[in-house]
PyMOL Python script that loads the backbone (N, CA, C, O; Angstrom):
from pymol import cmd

cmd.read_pdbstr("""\
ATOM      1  N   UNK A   1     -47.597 163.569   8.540  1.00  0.00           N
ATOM      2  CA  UNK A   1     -46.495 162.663   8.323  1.00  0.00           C
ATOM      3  C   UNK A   1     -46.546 161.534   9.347  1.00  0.00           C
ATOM      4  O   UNK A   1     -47.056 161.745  10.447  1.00  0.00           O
ATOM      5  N   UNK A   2     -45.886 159.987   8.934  1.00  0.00           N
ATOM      6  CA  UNK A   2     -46.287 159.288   9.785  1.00  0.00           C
ATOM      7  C   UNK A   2     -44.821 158.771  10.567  1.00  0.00           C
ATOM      8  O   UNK A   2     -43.684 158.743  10.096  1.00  0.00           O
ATOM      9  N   UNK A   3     -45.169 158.486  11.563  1.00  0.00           N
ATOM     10  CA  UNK A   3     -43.951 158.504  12.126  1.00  0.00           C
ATOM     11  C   UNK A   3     -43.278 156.696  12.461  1.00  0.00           C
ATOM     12  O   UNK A   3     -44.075 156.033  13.124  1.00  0.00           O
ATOM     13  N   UNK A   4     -42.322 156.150  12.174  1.00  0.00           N
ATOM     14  CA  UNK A   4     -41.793 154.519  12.003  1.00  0.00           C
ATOM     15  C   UNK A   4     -41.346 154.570  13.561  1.00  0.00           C
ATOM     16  O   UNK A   4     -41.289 155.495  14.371  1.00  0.00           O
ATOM     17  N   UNK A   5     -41.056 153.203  13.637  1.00  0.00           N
ATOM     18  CA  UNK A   5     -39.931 153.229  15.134  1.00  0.00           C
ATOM     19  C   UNK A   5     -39.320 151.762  14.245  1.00  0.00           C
ATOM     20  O   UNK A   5     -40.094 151.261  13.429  1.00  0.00           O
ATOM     21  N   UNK A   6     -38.202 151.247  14.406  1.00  0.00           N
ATOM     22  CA  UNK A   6     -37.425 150.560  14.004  1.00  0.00           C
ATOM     23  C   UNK A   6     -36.727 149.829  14.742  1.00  0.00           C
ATOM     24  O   UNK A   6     -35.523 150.082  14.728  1.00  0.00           O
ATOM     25  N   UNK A   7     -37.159 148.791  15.554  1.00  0.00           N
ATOM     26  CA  UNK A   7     -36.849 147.824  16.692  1.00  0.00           C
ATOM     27  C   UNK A   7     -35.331 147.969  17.123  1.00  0.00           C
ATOM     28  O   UNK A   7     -34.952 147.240  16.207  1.00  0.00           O
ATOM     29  N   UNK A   8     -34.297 148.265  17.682  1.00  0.00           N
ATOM     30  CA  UNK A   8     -33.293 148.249  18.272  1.00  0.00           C
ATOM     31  C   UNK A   8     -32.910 147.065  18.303  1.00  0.00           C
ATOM     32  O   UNK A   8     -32.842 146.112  17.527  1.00  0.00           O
ATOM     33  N   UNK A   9     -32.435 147.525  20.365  1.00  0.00           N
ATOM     34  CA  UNK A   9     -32.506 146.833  21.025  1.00  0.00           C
ATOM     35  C   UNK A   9     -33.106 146.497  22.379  1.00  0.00           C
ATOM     36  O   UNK A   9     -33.550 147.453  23.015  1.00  0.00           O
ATOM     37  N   UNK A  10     -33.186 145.323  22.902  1.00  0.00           N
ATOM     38  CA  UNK A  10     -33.891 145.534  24.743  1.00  0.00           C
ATOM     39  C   UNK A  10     -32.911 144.758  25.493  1.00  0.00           C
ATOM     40  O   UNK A  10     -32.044 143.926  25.224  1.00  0.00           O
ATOM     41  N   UNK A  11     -33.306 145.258  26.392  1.00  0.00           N
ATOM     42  CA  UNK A  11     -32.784 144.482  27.950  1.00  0.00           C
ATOM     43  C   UNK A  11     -33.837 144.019  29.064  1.00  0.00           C
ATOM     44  O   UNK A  11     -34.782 144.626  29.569  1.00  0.00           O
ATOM     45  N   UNK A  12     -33.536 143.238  29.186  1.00  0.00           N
ATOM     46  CA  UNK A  12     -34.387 142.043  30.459  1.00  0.00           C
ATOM     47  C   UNK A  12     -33.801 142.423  31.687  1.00  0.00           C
ATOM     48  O   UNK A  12     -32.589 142.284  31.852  1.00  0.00           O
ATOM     49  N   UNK A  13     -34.477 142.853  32.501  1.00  0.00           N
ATOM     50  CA  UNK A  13     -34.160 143.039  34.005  1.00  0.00           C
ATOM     51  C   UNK A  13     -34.945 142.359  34.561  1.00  0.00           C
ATOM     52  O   UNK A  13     -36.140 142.530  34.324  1.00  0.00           O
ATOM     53  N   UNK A  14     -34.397 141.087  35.742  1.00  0.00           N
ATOM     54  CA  UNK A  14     -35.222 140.511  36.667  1.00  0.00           C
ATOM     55  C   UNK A  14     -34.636 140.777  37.812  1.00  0.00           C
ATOM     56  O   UNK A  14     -33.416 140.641  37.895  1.00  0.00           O
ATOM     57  N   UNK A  15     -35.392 141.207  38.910  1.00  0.00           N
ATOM     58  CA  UNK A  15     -35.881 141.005  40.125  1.00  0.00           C
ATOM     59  C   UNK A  15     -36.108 140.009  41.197  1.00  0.00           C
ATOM     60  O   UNK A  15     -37.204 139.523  41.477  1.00  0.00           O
ATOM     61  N   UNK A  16     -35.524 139.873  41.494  1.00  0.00           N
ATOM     62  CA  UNK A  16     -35.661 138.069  42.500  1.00  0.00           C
ATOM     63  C   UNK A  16     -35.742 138.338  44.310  1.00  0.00           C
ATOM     64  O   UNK A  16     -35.481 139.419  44.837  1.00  0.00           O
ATOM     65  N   UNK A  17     -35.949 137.721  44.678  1.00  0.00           N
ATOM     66  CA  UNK A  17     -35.781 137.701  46.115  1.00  0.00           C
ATOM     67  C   UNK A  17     -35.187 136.480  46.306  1.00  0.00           C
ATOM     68  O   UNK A  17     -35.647 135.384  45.989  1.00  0.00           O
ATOM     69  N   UNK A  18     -33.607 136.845  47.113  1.00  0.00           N
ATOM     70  CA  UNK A  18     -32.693 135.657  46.950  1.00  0.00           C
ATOM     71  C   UNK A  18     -32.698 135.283  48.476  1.00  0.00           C
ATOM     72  O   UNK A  18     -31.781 134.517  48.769  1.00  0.00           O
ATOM     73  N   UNK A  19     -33.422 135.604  49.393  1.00  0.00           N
ATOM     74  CA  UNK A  19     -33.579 135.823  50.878  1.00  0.00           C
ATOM     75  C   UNK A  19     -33.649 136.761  51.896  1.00  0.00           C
ATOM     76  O   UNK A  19     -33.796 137.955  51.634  1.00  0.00           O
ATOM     77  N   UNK A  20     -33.562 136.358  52.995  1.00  0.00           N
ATOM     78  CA  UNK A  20     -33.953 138.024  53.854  1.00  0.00           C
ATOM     79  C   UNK A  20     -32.904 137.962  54.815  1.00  0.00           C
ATOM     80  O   UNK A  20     -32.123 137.046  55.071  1.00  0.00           O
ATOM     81  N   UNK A  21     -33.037 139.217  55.351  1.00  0.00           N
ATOM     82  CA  UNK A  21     -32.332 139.380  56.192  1.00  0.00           C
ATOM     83  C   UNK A  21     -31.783 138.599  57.683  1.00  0.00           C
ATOM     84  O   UNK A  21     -31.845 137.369  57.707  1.00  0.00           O
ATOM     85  N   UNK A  22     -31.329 139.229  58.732  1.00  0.00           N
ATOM     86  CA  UNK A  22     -31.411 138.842  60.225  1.00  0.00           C
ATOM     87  C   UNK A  22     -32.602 139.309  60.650  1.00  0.00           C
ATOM     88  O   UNK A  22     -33.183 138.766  61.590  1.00  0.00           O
ATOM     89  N   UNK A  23     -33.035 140.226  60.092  1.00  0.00           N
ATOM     90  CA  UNK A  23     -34.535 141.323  60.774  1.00  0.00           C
ATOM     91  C   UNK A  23     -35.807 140.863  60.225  1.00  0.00           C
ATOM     92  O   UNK A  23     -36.985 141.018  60.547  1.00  0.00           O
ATOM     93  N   UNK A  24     -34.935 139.993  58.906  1.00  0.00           N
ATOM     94  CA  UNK A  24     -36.654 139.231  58.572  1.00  0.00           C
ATOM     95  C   UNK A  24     -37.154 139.903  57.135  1.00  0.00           C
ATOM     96  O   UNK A  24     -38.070 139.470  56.436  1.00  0.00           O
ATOM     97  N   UNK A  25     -36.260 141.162  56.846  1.00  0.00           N
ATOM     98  CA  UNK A  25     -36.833 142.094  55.813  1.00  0.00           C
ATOM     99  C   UNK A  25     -36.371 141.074  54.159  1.00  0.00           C
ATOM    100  O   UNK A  25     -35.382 140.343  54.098  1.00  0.00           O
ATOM    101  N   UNK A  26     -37.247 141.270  53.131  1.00  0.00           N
ATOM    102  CA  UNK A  26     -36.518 140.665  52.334  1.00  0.00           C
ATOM    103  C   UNK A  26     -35.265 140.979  51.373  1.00  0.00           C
ATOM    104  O   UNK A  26     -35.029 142.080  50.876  1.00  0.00           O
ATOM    105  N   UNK A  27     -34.560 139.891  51.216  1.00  0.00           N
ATOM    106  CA  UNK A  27     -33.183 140.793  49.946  1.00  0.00           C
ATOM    107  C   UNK A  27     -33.875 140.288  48.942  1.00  0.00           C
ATOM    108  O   UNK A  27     -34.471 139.215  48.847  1.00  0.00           O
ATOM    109  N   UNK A  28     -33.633 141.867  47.605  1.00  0.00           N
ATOM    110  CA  UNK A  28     -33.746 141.550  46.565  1.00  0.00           C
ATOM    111  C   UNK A  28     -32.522 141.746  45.781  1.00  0.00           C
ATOM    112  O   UNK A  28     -31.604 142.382  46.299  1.00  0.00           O
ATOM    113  N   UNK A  29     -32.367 141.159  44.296  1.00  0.00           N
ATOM    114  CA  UNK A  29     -31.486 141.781  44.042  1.00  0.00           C
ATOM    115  C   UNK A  29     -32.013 141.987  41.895  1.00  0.00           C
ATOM    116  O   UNK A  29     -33.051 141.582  41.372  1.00  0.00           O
ATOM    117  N   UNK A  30     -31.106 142.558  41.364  1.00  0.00           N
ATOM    118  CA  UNK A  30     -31.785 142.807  40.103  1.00  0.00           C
ATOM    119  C   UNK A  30     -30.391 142.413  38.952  1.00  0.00           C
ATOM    120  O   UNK A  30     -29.226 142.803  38.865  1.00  0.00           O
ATOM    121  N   UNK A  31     -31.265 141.427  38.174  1.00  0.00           N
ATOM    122  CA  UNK A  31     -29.850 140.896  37.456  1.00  0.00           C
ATOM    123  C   UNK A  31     -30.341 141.730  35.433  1.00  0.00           C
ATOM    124  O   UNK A  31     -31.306 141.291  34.808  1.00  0.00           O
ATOM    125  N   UNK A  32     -29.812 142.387  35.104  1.00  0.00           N
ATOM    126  CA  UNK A  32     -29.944 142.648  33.437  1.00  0.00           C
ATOM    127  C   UNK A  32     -29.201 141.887  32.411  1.00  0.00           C
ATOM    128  O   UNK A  32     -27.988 142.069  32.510  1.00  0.00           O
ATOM    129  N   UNK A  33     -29.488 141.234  31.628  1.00  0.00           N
ATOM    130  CA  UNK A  33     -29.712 140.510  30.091  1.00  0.00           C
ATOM    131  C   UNK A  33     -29.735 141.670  29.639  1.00  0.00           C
ATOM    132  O   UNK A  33     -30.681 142.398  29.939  1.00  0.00           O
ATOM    133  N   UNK A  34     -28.469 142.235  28.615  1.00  0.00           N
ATOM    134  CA  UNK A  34     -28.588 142.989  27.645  1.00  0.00           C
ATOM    135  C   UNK A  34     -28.491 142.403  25.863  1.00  0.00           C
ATOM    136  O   UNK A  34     -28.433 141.179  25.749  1.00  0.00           O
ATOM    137  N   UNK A  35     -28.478 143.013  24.890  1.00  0.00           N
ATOM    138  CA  UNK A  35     -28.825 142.264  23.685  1.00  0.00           C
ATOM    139  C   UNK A  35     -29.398 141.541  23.379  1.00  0.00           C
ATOM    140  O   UNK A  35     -29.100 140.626  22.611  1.00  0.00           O
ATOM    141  N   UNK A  36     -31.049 141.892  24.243  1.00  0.00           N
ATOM    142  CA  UNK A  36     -32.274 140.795  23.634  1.00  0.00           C
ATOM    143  C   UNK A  36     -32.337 140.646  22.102  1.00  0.00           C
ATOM    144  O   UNK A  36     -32.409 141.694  21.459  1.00  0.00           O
ATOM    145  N   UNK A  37     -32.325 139.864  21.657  1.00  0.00           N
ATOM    146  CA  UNK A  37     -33.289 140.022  20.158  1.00  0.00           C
ATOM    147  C   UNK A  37     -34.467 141.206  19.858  1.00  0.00           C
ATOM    148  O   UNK A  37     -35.675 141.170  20.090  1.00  0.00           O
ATOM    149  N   UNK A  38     -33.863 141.976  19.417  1.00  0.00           N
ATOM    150  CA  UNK A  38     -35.488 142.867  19.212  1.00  0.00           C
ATOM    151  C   UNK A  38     -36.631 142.793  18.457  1.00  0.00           C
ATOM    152  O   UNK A  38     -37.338 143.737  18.105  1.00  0.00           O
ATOM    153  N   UNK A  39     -36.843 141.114  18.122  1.00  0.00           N
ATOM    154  CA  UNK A  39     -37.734 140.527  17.788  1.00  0.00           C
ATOM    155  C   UNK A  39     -38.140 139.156  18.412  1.00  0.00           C
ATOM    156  O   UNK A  39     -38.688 138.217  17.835  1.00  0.00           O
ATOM    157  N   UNK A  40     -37.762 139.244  19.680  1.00  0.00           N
ATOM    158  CA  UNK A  40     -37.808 138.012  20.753  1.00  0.00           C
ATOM    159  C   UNK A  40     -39.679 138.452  21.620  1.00  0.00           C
ATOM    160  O   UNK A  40     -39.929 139.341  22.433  1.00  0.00           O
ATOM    161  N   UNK A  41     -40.268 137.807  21.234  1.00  0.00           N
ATOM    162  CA  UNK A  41     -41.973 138.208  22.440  1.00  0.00           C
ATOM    163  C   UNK A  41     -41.598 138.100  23.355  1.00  0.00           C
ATOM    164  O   UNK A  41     -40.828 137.291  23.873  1.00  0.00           O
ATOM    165  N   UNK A  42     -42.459 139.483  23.889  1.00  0.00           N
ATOM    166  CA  UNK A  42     -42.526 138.782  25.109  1.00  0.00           C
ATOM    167  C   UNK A  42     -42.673 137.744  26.237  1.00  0.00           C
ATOM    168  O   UNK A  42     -42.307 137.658  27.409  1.00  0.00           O
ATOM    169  N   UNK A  43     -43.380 136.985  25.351  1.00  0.00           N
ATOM    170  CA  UNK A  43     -43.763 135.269  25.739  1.00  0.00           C
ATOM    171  C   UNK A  43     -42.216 134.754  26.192  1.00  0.00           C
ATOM    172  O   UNK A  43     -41.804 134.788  27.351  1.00  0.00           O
ATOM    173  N   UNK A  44     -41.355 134.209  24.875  1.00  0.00           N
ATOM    174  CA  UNK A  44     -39.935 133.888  25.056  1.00  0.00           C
ATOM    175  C   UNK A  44     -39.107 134.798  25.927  1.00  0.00           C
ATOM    176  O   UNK A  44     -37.952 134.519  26.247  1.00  0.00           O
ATOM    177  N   UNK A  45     -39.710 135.858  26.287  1.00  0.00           N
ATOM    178  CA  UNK A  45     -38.215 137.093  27.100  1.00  0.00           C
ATOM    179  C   UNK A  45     -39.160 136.542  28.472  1.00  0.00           C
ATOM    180  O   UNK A  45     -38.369 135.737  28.964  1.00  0.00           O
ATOM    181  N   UNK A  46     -40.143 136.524  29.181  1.00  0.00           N
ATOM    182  CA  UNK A  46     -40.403 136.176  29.877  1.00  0.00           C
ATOM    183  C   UNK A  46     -40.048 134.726  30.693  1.00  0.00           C
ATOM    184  O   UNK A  46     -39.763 134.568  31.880  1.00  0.00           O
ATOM    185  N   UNK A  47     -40.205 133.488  29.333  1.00  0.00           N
ATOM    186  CA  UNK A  47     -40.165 132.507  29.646  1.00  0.00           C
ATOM    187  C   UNK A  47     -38.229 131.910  29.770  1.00  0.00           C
ATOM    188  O   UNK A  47     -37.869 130.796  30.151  1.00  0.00           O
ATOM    189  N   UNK A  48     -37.515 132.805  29.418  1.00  0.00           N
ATOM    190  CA  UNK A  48     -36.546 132.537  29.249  1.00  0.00           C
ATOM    191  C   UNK A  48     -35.308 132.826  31.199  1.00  0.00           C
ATOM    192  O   UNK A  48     -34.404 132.249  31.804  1.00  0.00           O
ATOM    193  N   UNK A  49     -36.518 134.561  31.385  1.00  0.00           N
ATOM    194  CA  UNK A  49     -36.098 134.909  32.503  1.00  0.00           C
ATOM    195  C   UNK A  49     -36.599 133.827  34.116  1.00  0.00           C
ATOM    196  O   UNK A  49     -35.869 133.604  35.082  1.00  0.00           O
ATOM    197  N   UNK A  50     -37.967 133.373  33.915  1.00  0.00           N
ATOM    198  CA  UNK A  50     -37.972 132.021  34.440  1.00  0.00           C
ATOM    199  C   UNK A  50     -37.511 131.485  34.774  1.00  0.00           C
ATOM    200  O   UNK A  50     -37.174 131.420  35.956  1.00  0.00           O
ATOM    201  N   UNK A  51     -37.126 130.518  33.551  1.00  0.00           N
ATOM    202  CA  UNK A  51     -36.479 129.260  33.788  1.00  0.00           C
ATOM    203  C   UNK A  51     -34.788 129.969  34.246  1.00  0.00           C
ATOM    204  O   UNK A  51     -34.404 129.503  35.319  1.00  0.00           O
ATOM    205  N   UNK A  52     -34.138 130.626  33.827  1.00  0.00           N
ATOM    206  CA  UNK A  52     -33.324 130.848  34.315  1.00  0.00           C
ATOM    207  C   UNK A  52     -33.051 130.912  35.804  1.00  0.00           C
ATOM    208  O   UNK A  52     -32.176 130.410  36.508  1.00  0.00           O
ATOM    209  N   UNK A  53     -34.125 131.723  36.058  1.00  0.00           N
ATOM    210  CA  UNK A  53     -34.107 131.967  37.522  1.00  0.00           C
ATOM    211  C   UNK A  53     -34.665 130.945  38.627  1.00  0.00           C
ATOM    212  O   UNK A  53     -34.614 130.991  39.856  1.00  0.00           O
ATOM    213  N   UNK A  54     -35.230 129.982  37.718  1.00  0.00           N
ATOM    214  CA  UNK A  54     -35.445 128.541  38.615  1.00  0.00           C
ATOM    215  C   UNK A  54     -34.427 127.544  39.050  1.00  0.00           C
ATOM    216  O   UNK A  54     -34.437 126.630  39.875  1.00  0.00           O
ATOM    217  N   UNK A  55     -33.391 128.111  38.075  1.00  0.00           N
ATOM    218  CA  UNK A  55     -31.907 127.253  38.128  1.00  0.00           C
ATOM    219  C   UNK A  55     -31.406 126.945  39.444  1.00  0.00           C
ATOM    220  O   UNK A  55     -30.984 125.884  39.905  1.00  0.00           O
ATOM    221  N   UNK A  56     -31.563 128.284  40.043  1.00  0.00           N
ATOM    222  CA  UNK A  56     -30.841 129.036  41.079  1.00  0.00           C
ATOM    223  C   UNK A  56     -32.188 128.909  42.823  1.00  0.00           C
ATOM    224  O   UNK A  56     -31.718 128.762  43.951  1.00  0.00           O
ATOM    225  N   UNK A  57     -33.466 128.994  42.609  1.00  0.00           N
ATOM    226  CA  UNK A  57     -34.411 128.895  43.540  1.00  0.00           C
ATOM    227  C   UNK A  57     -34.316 130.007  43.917  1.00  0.00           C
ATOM    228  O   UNK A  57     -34.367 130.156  45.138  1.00  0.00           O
ATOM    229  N   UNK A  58     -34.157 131.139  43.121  1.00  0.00           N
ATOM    230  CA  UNK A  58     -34.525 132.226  43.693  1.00  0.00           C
ATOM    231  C   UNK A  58     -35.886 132.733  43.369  1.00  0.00           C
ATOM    232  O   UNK A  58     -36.082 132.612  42.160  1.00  0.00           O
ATOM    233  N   UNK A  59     -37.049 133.333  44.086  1.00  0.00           N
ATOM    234  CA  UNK A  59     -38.114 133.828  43.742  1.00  0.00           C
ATOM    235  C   UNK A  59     -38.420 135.086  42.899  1.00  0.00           C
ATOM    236  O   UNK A  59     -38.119 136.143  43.454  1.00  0.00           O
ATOM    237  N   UNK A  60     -38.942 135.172  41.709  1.00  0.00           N
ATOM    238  CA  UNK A  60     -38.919 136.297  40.762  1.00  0.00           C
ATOM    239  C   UNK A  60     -39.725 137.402  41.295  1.00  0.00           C
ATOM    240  O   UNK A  60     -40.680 137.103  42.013  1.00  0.00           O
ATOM    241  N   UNK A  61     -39.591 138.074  41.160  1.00  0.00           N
ATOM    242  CA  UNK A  61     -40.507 139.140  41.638  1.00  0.00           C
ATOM    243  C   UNK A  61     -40.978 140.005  40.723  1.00  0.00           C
ATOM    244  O   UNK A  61     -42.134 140.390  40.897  1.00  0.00           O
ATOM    245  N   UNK A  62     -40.279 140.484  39.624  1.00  0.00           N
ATOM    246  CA  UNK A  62     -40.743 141.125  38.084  1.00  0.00           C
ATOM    247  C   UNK A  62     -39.525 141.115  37.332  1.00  0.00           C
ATOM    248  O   UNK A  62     -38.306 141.215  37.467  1.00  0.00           O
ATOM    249  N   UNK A  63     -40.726 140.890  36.185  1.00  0.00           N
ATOM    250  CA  UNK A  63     -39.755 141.049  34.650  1.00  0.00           C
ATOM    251  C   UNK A  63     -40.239 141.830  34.209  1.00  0.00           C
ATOM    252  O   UNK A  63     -41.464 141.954  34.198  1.00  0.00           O
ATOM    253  N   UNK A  64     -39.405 142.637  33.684  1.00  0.00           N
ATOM    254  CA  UNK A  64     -38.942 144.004  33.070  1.00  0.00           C
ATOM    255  C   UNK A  64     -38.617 143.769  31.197  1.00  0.00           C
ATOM    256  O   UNK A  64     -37.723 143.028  30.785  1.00  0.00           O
ATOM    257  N   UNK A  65     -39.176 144.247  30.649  1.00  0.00           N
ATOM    258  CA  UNK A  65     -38.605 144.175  29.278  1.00  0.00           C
ATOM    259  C   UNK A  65     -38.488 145.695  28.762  1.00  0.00           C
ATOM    260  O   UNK A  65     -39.388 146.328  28.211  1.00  0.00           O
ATOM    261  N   UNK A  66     -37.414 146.069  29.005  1.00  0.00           N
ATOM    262  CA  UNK A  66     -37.229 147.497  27.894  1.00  0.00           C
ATOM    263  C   UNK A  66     -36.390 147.267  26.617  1.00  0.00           C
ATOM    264  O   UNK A  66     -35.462 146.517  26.311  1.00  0.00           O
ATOM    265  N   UNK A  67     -37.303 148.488  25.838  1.00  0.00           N
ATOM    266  CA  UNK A  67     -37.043 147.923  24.192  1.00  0.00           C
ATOM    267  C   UNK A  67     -36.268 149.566  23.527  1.00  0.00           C
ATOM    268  O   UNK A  67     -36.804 150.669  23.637  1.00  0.00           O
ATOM    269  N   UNK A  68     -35.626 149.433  23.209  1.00  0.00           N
ATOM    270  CA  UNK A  68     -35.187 150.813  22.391  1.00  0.00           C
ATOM    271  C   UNK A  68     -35.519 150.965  21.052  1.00  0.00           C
ATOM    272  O   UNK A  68     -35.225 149.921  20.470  1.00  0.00           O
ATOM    273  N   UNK A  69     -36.081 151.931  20.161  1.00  0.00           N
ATOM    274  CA  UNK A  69     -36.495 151.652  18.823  1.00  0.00           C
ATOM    275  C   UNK A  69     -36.090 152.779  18.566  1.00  0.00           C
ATOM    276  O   UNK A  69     -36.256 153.589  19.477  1.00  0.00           O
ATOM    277  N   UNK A  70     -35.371 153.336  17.194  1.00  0.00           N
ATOM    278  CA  UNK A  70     -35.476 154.597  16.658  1.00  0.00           C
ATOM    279  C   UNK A  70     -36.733 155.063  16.155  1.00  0.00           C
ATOM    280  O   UNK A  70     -37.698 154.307  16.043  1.00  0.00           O
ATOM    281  N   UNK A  71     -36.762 156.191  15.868  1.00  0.00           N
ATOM    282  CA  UNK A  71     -38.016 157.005  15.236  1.00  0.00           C
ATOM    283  C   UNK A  71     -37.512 157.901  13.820  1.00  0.00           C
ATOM    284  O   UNK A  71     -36.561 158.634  13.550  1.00  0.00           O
ATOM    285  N   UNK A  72     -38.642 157.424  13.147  1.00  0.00           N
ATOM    286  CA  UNK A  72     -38.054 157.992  11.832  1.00  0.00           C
ATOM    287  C   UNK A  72     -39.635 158.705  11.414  1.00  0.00           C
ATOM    288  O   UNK A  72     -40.771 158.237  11.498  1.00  0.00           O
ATOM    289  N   UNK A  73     -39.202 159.837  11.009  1.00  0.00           N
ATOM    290  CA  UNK A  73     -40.250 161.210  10.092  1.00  0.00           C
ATOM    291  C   UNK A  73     -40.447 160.288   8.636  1.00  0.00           C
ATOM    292  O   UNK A  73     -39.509 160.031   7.882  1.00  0.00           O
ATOM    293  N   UNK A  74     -41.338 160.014   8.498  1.00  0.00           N
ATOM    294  CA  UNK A  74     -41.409 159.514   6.928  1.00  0.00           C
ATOM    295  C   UNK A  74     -42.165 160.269   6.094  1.00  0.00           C
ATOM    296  O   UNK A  74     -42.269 159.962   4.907  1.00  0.00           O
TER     297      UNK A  74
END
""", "prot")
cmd.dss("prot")
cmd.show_as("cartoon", "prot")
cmd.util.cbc("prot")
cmd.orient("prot")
């Protein structure tokens, strides 16, 4: 039997480094985008978390794309 998955939804988590400390260590902090399109590429979920985060001059550090899909027995 073959098994489907059926696109959901995802969430975008970015990662930034918004500055450092007194000690020099860096701050990060982690912002989530929920209700991606679950037909948005990764190209656009990437390019979207970017520019966003250029708004601001904070440095990205990773983008995260998690996707939820059901699974169906067919």
């Amino acid at each position: 039997m073959a098994v489907t998955a059926t696109p959901l939804t995802s969430t975008l988590v970015v990662t930034c480094e918004s500055g450092v400390t007194p000690a020099g260590d860096p701050v990060t902090r982690k912002k989530s985008f929920s209700g991606v399109r679950a037909d948005a590429t990764i190209q656009d979920a990437y390019d979207v978390a970017t520019a966003l985060f250029s708004l601001v001059q904070d440095q990205v550090l990773e983008v995260v794309l998690s996707s939820n899909s059901e699974l169906a027995d067919e």
